[in-house]
C-alpha positions in Angstrom: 101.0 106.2 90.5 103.9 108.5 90.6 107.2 106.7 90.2 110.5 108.1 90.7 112.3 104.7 90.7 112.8 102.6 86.9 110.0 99.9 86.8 111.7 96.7 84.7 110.7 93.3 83.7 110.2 91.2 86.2 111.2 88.3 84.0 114.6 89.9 83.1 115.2 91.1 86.7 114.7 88.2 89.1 116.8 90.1 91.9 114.5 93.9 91.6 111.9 94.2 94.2 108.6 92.5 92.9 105.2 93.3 94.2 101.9 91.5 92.9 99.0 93.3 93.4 95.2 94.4 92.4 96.8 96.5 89.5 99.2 93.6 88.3 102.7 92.6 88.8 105.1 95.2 88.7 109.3 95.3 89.3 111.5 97.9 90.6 115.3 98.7 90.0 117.6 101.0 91.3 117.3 103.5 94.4 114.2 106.2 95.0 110.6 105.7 95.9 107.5 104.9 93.9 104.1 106.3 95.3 100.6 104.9 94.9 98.7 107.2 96.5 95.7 107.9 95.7 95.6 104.9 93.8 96.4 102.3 96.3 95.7 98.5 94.8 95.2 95.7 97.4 99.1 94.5 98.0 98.7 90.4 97.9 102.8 89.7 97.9 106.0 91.2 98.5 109.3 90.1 97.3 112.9 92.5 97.9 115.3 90.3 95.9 118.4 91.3 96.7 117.2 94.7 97.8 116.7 96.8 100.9 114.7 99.8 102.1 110.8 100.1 102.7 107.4 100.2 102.0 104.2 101.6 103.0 101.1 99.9 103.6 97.6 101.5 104.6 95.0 98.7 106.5 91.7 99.2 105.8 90.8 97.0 109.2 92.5 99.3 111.0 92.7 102.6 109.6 96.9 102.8 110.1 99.4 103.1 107.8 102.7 101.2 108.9 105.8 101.2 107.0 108.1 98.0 107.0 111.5 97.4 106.3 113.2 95.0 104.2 116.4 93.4 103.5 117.6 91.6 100.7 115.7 87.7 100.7 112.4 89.1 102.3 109.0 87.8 100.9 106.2 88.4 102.2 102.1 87.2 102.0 99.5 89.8 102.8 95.7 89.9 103.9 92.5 91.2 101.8 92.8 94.5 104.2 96.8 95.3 103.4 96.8 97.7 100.5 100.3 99.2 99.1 100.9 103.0 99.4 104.8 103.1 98.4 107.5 101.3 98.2 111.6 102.8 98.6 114.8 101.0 97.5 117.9 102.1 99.6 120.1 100.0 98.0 121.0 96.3 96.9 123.7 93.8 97.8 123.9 90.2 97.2 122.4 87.7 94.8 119.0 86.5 96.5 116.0 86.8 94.2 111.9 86.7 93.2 
């Protein structure tokens, strides 16, 4: 994984972005982009805090990648086919949190 974003704890960060995957929990702070691929691990949740920007998801089912965007608040659930290529912060406002 190639990040270019600061991972943080996710305990000391309620409002970073907080994604709980194959490889483990891990929280992100500040603007940029972290990048999974090759490495993808199956994405089970997604949580922006009081973040916005996007992520990247590749479907095994399908074939597709789609990218989604988020706003501060977002959370959501994923199926056994949804794995996590990247994820971009764009910027942060507000006070909602993981």
């Amino acid at each position: 994984m190639r990040t270019a974003i600061a991972i943080v704890s996710c305990s000391a960060n309620p409002t970073a972005v907080h994604v709980d995957t194959t490889a483990g929990q891990t929280c992100y702070g500040t603007a940029g982009t972290a990048t999974y691929y090759p490495n993808m691990p199956r994405l089970y949740e997604f949580c922006a805090g009081n973040n916005h920007g996007s992520f990247r998801t590749y479907s095994t089912a399908t074939g597709a990648y789609t990218t989604h965007s988020y706003s501060a608040g977002f959370v959501g659930d994923y199926n056994s086919y949804t794995y996590l290529y990247s994820v971009t912060i764009s910027g942060w406002s507000g006070s909602d949190h993981c």
